[in-house]
Biopython code that builds the backbone (N, CA, C, O; Angstrom):
import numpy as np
from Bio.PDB.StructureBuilder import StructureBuilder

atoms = [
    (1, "UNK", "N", (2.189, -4.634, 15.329)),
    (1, "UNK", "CA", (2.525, -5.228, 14.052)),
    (1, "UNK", "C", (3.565, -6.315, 14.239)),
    (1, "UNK", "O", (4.328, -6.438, 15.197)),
    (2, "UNK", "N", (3.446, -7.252, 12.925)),
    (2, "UNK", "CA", (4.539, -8.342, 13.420)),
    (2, "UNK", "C", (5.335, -7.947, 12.896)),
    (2, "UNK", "O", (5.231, -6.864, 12.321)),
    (3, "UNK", "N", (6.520, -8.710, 12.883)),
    (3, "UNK", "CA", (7.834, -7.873, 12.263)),
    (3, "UNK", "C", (7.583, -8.276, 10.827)),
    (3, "UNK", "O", (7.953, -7.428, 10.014)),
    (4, "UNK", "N", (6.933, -9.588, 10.226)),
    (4, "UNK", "CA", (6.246, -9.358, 8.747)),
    (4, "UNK", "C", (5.619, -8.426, 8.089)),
    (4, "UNK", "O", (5.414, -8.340, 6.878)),
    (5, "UNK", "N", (5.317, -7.716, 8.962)),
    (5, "UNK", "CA", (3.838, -7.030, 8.446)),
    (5, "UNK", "C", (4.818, -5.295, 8.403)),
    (5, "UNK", "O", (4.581, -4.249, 7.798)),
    (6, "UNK", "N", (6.057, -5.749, 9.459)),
    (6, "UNK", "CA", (6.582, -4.491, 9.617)),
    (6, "UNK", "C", (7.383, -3.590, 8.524)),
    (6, "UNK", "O", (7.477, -2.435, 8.108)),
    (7, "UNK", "N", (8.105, -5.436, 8.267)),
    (7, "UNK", "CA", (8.983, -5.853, 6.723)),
    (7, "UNK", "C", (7.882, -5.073, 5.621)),
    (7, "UNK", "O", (7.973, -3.969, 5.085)),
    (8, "UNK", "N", (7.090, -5.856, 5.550)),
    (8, "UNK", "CA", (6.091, -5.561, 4.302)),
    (8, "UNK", "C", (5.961, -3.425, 3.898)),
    (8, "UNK", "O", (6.182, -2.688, 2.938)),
    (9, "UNK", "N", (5.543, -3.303, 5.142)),
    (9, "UNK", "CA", (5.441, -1.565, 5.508)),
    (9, "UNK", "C", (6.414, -1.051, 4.497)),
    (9, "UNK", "O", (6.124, -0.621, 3.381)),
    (10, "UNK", "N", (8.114, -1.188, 5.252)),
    (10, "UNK", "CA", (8.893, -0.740, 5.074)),
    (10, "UNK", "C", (9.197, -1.295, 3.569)),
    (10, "UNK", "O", (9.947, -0.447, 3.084)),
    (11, "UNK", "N", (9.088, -1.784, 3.107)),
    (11, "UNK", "CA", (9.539, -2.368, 1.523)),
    (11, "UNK", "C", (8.203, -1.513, 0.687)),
    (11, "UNK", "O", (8.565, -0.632, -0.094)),
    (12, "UNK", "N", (6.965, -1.712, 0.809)),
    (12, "UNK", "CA", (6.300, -0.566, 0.370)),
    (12, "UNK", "C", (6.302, 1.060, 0.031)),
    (12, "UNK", "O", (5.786, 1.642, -0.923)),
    (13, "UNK", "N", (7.335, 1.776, 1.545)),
    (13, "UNK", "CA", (7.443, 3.063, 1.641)),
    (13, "UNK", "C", (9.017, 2.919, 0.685)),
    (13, "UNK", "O", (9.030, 3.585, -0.349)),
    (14, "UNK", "N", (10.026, 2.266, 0.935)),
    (14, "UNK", "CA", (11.050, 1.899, 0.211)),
    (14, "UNK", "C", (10.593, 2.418, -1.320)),
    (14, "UNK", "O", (11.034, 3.442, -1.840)),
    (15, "UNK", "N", (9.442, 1.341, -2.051)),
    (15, "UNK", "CA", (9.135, 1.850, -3.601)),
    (15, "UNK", "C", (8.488, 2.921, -3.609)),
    (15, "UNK", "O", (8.451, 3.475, -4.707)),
    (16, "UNK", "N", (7.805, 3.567, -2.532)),
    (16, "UNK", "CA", (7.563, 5.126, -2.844)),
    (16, "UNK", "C", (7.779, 5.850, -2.877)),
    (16, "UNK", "O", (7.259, 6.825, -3.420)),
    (17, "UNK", "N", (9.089, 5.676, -2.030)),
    (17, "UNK", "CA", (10.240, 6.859, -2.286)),
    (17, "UNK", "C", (11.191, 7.112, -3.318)),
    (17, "UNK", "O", (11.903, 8.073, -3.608)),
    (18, "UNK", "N", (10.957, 5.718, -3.897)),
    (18, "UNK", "CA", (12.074, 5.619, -5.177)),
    (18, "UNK", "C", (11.076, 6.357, -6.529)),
    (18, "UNK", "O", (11.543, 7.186, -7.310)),
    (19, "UNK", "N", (9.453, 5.775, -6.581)),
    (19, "UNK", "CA", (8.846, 6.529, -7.663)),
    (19, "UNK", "C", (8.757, 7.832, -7.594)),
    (19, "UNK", "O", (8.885, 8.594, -8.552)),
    (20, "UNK", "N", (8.448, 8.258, -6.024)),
    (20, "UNK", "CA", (8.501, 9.713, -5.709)),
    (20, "UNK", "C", (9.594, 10.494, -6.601)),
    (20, "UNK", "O", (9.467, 11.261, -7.555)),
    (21, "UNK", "N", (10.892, 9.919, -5.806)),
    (21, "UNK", "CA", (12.002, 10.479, -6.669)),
    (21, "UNK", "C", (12.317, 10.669, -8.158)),
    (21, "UNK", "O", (12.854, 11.604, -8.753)),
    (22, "UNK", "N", (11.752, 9.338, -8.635)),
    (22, "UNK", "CA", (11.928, 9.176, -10.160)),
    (22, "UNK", "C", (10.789, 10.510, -10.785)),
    (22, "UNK", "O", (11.069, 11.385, -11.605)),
    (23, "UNK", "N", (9.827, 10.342, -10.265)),
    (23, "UNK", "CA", (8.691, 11.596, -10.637)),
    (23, "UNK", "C", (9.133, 12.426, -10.556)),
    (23, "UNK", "O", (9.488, 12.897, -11.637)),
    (24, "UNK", "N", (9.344, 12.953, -9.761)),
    (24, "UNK", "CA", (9.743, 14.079, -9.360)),
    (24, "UNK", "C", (11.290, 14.950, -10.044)),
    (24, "UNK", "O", (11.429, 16.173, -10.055)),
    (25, "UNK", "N", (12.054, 14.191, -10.434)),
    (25, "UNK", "CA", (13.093, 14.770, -11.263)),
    (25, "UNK", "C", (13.065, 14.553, -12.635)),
    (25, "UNK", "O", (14.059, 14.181, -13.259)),
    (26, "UNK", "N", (11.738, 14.811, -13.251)),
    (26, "UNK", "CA", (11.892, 15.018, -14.415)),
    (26, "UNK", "C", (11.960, 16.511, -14.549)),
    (26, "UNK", "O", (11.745, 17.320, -13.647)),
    (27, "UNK", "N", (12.361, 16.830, -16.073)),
    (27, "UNK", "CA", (11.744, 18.497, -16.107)),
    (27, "UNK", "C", (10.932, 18.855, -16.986)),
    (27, "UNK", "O", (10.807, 17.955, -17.816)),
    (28, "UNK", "N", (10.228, 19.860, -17.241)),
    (28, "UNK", "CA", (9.993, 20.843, -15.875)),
    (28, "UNK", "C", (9.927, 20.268, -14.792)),
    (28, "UNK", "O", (9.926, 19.099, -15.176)),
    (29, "UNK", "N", (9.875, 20.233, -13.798)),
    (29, "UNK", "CA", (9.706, 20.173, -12.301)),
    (29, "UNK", "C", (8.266, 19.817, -11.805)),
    (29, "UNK", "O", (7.813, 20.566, -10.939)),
    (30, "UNK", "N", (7.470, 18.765, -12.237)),
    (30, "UNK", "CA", (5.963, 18.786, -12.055)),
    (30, "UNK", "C", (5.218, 19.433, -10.788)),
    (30, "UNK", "O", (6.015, 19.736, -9.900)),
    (31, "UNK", "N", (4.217, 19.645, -10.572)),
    (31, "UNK", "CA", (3.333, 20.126, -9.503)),
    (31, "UNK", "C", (3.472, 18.949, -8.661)),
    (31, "UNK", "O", (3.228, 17.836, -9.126)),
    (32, "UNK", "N", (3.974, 19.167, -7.039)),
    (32, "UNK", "CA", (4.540, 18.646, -6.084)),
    (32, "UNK", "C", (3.149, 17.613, -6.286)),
    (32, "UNK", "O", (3.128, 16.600, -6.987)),
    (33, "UNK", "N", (2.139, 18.101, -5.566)),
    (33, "UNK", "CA", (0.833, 17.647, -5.467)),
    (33, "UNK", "C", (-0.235, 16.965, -6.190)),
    (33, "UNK", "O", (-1.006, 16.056, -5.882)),
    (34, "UNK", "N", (-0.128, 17.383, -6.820)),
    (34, "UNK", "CA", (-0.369, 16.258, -8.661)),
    (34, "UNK", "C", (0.021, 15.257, -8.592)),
    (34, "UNK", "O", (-0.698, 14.264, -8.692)),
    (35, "UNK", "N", (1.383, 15.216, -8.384)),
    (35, "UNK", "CA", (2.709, 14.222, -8.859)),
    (35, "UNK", "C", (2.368, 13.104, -7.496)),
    (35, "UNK", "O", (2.050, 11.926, -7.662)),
    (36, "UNK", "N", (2.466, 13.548, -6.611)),
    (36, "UNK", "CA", (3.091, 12.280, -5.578)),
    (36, "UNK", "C", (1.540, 11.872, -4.442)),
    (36, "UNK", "O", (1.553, 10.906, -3.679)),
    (37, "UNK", "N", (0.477, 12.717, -4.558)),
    (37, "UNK", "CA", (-0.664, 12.224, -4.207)),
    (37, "UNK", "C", (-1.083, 10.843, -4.370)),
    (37, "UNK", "O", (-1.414, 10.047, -3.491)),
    (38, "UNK", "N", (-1.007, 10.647, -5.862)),
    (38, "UNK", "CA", (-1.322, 9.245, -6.582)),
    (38, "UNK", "C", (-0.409, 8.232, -6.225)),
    (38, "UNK", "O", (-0.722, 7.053, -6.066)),
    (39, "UNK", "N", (0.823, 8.743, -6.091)),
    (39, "UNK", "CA", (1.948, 7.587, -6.026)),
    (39, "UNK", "C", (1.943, 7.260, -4.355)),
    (39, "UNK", "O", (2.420, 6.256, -3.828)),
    (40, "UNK", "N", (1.381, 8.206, -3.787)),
    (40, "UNK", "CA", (1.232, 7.537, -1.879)),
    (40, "UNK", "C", (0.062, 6.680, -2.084)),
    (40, "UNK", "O", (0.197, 5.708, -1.340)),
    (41, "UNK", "N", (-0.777, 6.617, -2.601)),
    (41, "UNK", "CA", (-1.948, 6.355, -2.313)),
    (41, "UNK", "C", (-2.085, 4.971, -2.754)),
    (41, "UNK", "O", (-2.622, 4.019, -2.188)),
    (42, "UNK", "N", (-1.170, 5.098, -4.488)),
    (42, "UNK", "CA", (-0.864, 3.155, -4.731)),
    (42, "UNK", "C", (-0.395, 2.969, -4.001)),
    (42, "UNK", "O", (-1.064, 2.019, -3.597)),
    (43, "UNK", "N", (0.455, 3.093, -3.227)),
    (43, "UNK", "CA", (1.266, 2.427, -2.523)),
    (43, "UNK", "C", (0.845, 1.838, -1.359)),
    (43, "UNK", "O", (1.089, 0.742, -0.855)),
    (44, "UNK", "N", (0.045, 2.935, -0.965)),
    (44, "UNK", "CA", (-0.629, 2.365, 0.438)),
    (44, "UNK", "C", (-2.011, 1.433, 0.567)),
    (44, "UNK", "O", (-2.615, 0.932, 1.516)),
    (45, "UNK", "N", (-2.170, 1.458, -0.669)),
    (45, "UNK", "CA", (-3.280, 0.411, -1.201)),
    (45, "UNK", "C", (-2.246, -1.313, -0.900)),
    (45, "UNK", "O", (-2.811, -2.210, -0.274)),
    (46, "UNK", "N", (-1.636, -1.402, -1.122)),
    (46, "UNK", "CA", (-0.700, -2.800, -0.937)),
    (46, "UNK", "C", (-1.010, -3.207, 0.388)),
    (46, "UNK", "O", (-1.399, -4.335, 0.692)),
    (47, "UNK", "N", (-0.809, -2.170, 1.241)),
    (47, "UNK", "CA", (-0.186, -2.761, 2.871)),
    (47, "UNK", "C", (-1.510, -1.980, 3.649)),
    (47, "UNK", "O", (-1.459, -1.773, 4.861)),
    (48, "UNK", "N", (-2.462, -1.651, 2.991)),
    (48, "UNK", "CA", (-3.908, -1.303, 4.089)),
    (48, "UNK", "C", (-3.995, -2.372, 4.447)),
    (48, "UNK", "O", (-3.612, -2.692, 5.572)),
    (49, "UNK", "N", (-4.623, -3.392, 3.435)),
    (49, "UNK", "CA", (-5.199, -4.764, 4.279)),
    (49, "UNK", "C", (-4.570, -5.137, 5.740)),
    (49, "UNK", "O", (-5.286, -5.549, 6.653)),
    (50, "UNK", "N", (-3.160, -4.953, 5.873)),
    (50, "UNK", "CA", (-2.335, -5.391, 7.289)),
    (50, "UNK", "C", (-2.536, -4.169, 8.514)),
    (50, "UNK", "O", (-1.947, -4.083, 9.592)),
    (51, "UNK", "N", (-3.439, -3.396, 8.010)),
    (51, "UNK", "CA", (-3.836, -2.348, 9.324)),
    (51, "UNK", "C", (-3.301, -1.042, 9.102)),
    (51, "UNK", "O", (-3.735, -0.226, 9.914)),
    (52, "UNK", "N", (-2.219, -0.422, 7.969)),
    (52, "UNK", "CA", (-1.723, 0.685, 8.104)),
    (52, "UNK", "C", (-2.272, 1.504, 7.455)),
    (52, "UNK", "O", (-2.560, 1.377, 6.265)),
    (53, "UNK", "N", (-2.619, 3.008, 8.546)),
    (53, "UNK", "CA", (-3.612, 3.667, 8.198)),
    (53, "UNK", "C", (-2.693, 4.452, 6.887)),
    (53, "UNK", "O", (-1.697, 4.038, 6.292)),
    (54, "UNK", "N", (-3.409, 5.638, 6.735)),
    (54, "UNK", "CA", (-2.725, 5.989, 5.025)),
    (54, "UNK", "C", (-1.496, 7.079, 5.758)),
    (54, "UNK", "O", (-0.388, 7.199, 5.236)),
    (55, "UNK", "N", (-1.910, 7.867, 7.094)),
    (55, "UNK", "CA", (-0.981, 9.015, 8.358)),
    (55, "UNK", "C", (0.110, 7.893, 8.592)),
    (55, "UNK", "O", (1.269, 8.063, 8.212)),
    (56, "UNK", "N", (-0.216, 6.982, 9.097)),
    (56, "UNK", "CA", (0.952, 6.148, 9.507)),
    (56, "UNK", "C", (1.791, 5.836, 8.355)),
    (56, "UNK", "O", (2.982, 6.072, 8.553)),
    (57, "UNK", "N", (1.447, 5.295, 7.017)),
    (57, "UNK", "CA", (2.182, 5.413, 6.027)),
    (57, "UNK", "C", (3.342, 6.380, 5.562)),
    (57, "UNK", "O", (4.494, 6.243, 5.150)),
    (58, "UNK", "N", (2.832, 6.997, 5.718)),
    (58, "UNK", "CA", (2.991, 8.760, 5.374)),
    (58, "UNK", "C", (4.516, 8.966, 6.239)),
    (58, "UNK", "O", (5.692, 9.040, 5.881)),
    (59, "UNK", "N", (3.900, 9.008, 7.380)),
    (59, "UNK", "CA", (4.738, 8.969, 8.497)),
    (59, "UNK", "C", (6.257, 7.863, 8.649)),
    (59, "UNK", "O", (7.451, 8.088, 8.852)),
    (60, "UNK", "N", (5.606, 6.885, 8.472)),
    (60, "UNK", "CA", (6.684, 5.439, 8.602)),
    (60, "UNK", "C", (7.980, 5.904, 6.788)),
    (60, "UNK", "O", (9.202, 5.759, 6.761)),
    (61, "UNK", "N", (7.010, 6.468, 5.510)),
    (61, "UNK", "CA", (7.842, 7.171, 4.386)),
    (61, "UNK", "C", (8.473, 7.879, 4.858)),
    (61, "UNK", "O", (9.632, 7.503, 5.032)),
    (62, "UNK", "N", (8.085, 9.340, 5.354)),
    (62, "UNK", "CA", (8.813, 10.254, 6.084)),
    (62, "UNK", "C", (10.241, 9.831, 6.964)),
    (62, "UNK", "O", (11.383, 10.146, 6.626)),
    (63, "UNK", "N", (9.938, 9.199, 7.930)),
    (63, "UNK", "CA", (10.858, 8.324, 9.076)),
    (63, "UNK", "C", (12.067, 7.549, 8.379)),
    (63, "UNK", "O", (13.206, 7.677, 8.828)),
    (64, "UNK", "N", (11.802, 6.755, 7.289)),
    (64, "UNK", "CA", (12.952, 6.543, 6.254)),
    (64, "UNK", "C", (13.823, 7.283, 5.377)),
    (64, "UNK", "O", (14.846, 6.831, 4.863)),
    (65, "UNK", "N", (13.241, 8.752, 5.198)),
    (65, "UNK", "CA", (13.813, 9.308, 4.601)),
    (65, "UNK", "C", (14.845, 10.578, 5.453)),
    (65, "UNK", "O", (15.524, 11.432, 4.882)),
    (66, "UNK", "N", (14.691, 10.361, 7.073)),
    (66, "UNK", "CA", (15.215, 11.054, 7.621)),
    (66, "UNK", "C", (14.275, 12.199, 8.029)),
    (66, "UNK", "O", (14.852, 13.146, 8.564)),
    (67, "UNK", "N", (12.949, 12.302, 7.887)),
    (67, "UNK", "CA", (12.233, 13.985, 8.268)),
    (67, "UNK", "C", (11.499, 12.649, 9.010)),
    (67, "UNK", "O", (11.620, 11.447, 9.246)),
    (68, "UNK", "N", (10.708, 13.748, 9.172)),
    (68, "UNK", "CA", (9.782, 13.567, 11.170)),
    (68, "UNK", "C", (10.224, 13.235, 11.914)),
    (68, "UNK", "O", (9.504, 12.270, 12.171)),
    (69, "UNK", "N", (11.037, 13.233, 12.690)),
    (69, "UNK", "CA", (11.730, 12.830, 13.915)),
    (69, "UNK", "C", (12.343, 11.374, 13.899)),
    (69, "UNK", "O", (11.934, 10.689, 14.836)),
    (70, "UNK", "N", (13.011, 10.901, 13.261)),
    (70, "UNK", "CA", (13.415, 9.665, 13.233)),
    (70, "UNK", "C", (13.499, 9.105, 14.767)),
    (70, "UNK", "O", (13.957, 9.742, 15.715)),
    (71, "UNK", "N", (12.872, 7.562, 14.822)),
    (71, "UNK", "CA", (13.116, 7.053, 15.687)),
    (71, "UNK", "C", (14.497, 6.680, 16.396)),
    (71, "UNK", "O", (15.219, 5.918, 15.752)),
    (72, "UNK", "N", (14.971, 7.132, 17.679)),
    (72, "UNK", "CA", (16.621, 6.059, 17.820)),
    (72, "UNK", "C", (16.388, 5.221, 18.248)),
    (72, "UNK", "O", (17.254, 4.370, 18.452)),
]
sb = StructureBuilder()
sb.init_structure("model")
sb.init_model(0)
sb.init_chain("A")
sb.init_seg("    ")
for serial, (resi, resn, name, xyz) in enumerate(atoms, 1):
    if name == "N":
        sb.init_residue(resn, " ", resi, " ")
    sb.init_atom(name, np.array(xyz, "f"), 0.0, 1.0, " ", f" {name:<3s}", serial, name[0])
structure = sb.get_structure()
């Protein structure tokens, strides 16, 4: 990836973590799975065209938020 395309990634997973969050703290407490299925999936609709599969997405979200093994 170029570092554009890398930019692009990361500014994508950036707004999915923020809707995630916003979803997610309403109350009641919605169904985990319901809730944030849809909101990965817009998201990763943006930045497919540049090659990123929907795992790598997933993964590169994860990696920003501190879970899956962050890269050093």
């Amino acid at each position: 990836m170029t570092p554009e395309q890398e930019n692009a990634c990361r500014a994508a997973c950036r707004r999915c973590t923020e809707e995630i969050r916003q979803a997610m703290s309403k109350r009641p407490k919605p169904n985990w799975e319901a809730t944030v299925k849809p909101i990965i999936q817009k998201h990763h609709r943006q930045v497919a065209p540049l090659g990123v599969s929907l795992l790598e997405f997933v993964v590169k979200t994860g990696r920003l938020n501190g879970r899956y093994g962050v890269e050093s």
